[in-house]
Legacy VTK file of the C-alpha trace (Angstrom):
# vtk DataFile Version 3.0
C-alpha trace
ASCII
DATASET POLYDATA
POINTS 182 float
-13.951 -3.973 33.595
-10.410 -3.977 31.696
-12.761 -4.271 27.965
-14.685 -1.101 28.830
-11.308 1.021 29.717
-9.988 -0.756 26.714
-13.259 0.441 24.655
-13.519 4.665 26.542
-9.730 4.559 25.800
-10.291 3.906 21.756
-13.621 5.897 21.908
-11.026 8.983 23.146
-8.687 8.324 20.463
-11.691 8.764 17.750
-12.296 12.423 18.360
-12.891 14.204 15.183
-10.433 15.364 13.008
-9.318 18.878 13.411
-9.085 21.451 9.992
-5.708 20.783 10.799
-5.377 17.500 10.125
-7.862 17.592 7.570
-4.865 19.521 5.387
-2.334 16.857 6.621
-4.064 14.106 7.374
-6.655 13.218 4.476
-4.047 13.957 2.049
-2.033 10.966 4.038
-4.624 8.962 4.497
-5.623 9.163 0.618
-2.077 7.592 -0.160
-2.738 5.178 2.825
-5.928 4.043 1.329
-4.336 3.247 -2.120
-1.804 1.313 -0.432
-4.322 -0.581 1.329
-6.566 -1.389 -1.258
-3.732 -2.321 -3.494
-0.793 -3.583 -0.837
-2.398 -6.802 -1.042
-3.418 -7.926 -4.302
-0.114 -6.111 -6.194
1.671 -8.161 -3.124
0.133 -11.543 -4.371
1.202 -10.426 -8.165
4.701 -11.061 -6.636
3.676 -13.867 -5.091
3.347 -15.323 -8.747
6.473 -14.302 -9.960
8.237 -15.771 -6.993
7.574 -19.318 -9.116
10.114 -18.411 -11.107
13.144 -19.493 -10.115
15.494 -16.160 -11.095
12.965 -14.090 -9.211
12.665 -17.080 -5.942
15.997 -16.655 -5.754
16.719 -13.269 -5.612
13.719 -12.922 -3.402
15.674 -15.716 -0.668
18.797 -13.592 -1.423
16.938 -10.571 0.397
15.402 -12.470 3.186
18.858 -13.423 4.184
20.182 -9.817 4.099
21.245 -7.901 7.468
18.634 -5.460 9.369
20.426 -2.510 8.048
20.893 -3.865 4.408
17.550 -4.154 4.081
16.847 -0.370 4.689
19.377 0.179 1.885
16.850 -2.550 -0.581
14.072 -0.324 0.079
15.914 2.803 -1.768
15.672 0.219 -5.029
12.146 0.743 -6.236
12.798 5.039 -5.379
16.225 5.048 -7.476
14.307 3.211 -10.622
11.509 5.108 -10.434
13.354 8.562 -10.388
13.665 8.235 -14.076
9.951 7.484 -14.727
8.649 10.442 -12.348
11.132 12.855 -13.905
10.092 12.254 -17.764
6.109 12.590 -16.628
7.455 15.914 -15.224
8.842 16.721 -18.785
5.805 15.799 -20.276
3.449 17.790 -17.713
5.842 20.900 -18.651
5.372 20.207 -22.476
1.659 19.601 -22.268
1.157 15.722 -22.077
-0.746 15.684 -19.120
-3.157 12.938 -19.904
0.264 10.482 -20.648
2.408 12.038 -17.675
-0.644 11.160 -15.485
-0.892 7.844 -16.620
2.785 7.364 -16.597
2.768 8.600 -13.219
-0.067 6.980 -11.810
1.529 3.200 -13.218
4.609 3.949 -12.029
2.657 4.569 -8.446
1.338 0.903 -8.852
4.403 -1.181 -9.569
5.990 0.743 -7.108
3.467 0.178 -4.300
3.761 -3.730 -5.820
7.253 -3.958 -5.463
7.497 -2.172 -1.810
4.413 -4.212 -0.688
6.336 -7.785 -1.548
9.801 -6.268 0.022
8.174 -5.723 3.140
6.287 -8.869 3.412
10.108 -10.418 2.711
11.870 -7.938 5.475
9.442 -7.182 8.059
11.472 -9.796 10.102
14.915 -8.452 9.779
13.640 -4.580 9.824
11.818 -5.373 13.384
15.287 -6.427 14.610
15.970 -2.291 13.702
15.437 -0.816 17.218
13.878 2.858 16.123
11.878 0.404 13.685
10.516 -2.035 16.240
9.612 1.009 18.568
7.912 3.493 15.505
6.717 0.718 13.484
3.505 -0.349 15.669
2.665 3.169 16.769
2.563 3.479 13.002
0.495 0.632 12.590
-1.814 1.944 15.569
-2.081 5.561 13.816
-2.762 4.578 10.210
-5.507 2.040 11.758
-7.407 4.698 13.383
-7.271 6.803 10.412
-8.607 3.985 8.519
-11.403 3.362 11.045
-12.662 6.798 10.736
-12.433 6.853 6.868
-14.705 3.314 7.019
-17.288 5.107 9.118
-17.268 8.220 6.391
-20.954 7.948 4.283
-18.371 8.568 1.494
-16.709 5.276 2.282
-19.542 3.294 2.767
-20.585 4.877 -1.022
-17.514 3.647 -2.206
-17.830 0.443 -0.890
-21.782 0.025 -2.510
-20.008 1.184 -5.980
-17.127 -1.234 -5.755
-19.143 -4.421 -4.987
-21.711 -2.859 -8.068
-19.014 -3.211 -10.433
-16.994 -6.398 -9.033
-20.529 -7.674 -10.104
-20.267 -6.181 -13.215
-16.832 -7.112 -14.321
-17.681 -10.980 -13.197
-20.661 -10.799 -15.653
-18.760 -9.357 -18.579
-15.977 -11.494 -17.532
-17.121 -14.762 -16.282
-14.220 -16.594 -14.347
-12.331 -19.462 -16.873
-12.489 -23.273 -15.630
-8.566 -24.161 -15.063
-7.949 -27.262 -16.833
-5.683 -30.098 -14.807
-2.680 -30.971 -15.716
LINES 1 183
182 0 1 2 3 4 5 6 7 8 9 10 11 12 13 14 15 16 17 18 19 20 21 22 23 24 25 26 27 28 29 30 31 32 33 34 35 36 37 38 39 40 41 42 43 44 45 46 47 48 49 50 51 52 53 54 55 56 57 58 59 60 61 62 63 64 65 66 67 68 69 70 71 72 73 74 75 76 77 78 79 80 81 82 83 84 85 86 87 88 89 90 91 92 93 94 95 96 97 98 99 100 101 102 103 104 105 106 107 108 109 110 111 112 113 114 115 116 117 118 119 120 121 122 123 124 125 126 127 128 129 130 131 132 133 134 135 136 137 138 139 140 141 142 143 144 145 146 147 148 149 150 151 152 153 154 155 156 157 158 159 160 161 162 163 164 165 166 167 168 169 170 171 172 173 174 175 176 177 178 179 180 181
């Protein structure tokens, strides 16, 4: 009995999306999907360059910070970035869209990368953050709906045929190397 009230309570959540939200909310959930197809794998490109042993030891320096200085680590990747966003501005405004997009669109990447491997090292100390304990899985439980709705879209499924068409691709122009042991 408690799994169907469980299952009409999700079913009421899934209403469609107003023309409201589809101003507010696809927008978001565009950014949301970029983060989620690349939160992981730019996370485990950190993971690599936590073998070195500069980088392992900063990263054990910031697992060992306070709640609240780890709030102030997460204004790091916006400060160095500021510079990056502000001359593919100057080169929108002189005509260099084509190089400002691309300068803004890598900048997007290694700064999802670096955010993505911060959290994964912080999520401990920020869920000691009260607001952040409370907002942080009602978060969670908003940007999964969106998500499920977005995988039931035809254009999602689409996407998903034309992804696994040219993983296929790319691993028969690319055939994966034999590692050699050491």
């Amino acid at each position: 009995m408690e799994k169907k009230v469980v299952e009409d309570q999700e079913m009421e959540n899934d209403k469609p999306i107003s023309i409201w939200s589809l101003f507010f909310l696809y927008p978001i959930a565009l950014v949301l999907l970029f983060e989620e197809w690349g939160w992981e794998p730019l996370a485990a490109f950190f993971d690599r360059l936590a073998r070195l042993p500069v980088w392992s030891s900063v990263e054990r320096k910031i697992t060992l910070l306070p709640p609240w200085s780890v709030l102030f680590v997460f204004g790091i990747p916006v400060v160095a970035l500021l510079p990056i966003k502000l001359l593919a501005l100057y080169l929108f405004g002189n005509g260099h869209v084509v190089i400002g997009t691309s300068l803004l669109i890598t900048a997007k990447i290694f700064g999802t990368a670096f955010c993505a491997r911060l959290f994964q090292l912080t999520k401990p100390a920020l869920m000691k953050i009260g607001w952040f304990s409370r907002w942080y899985p009602q978060w969670k439980k908003w940007k999964d709906r969106i998500f499920r709705k977005i995988r039931r879209s035809s254009f999602w499924q689409m996407m998903q045929k034309v992804k696994s068409k040219v993983k296929i691709f790319w691993e028969r122009i690319h055939p994966p190397r034999l590692k050699k042991k050491l």
